[in-house]
C-alpha positions in Angstrom: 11.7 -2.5 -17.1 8.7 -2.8 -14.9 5.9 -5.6 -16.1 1.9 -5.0 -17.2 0.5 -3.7 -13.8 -1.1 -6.9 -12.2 -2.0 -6.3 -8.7 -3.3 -9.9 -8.1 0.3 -11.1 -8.8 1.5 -9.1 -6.9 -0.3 -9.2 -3.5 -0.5 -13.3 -4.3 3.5 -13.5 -4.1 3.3 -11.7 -0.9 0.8 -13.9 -0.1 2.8 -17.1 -0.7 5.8 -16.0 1.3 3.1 -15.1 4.3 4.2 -11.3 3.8 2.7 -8.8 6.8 1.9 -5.4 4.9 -1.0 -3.2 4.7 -1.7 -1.8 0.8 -1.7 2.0 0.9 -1.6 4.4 -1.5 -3.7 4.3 -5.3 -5.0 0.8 -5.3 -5.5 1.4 -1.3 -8.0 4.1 -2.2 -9.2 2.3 -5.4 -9.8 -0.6 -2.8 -12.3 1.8 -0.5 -14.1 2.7 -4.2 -12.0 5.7 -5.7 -12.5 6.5 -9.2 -8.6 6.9 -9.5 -6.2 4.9 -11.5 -3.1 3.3 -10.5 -0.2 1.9 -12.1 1.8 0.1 -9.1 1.2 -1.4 -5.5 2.2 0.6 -2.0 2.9 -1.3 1.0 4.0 -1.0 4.1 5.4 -3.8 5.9 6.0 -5.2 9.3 9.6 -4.3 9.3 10.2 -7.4 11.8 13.6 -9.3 11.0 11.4 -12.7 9.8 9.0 -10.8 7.8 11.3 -8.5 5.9 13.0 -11.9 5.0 9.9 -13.6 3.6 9.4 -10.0 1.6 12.9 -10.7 0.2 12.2 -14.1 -1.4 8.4 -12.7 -2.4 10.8 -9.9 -4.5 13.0 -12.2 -5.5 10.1 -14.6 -6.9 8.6 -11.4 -8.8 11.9 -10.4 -10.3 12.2 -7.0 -8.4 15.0 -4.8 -9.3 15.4 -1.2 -8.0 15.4 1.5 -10.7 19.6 1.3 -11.1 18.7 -2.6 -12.4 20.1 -4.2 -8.7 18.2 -6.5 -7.0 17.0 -4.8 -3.5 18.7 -5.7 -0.4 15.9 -4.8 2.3 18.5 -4.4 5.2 19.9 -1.9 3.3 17.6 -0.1 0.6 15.2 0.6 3.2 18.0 2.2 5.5 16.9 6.1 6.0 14.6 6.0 2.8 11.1 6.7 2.9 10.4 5.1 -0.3 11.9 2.0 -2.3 10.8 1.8 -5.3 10.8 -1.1 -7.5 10.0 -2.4 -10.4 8.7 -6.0 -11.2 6.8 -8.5 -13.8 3.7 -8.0 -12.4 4.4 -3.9 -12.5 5.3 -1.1 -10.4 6.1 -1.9 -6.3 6.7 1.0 -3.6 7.8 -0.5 0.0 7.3 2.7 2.4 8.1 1.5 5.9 6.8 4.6 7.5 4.3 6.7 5.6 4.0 10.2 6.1 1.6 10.9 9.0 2.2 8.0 10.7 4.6 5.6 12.1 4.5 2.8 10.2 3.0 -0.5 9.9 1.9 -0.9 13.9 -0.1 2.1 13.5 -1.7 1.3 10.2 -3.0 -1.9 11.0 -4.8 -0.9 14.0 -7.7 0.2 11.7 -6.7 -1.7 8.2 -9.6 -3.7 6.6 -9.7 -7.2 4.9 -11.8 -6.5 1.5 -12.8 -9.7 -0.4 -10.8 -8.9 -3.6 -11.1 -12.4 -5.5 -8.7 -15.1 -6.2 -8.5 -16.1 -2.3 -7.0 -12.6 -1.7 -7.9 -10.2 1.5 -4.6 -8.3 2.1 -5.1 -5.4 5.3 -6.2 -2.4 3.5 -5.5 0.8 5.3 -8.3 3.0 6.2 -10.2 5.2 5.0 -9.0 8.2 8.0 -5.5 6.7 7.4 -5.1 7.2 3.9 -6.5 10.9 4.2 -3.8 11.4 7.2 -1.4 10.6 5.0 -2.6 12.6 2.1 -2.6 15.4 4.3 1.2 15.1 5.6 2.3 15.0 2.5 0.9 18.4 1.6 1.7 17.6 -2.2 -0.3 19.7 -4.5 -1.3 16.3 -6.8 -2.8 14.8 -3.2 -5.4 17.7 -3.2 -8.6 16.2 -5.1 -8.3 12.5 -3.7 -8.2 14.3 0.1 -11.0 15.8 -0.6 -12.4 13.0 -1.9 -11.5 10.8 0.6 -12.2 13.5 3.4 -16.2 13.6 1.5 -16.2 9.8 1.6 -15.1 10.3 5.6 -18.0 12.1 6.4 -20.5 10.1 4.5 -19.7 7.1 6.3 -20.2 8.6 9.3 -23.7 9.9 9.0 -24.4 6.8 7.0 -23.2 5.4 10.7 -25.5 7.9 12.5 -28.3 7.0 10.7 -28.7 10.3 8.8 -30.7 10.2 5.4 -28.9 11.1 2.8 
């Protein structure tokens, strides 16, 4: 059974194993200021050999098991699945190694920001544009409000960028 949802946990045992990811996802758009709540973290990683090694001992340190109660094996569980989910102590954990709309962790961090979040912590946030692509190609029914919301806080951005009064 998954622990209290504790996102600094979390991202700081990725942290310790020097984990490559960018947060997408909930807490990615609570990050850029969405009013949503989240239960759980989405990442996606560099799914280079060394990194998805150092993401296996940060799972291992958090206690991850995949919903049947097995610890993951990364080479495998991420094998032609587009989500793993798993659940920890510090709460719920989704590794997606290529999102929908994109192609994965190289595209992502192209335009990912570093948001102070406390505690020493400023993991690669995907953007703003990247989380609405997302939303988008996932054409879910339950992704409709926060694309629009995101696709409102798109465009004032940009004529906050332009100069335009509000």
């Amino acid at each position: 059974m998954a622990g209290k949802f504790d996102p600094y946990a979390l991202l700081q045992a990725l942290e310790r194993q020097r984990v490559t990811y960018i947060v997408i996802g909930g807490l990615g758009r609570v990050l850029h200021g969405s009013g949503e709540v989240t239960g759980g973290l989405d990442i996606v990683p560099s799914t280079r050999e060394e990194n998805l090694r150092r993401l296996g001992l940060a799972l291992e340190g958090l206690g991850a098991r995949r919903p049947d109660g097995k610890a993951p094996v990364l080479e495998r569980d991420l094998v032609g699945r587009g989500v793993l989910e798993l659940e920890t102590a510090a709460g719920e954990l989704k590794i997606v190694p290529e999102p929908a709309g994109t192609r994965g962790y190289d595209d992502l961090r192209r335009r990912a920001e570093r948001p102070p979040l406390g505690q020493g912590l400023r993991p690669a946030v995907a953007s703003l544009d990247d989380h609405a692509r997302m939303l988008a190609a996932l054409d879910r029914e339950q992704d409709r409000e926060p694309l629009q919301t995101l696709q409102r806080a798109i465009e004032l951005e940009r004529e906050i960028s332009r100069g335009i009064e509000l």
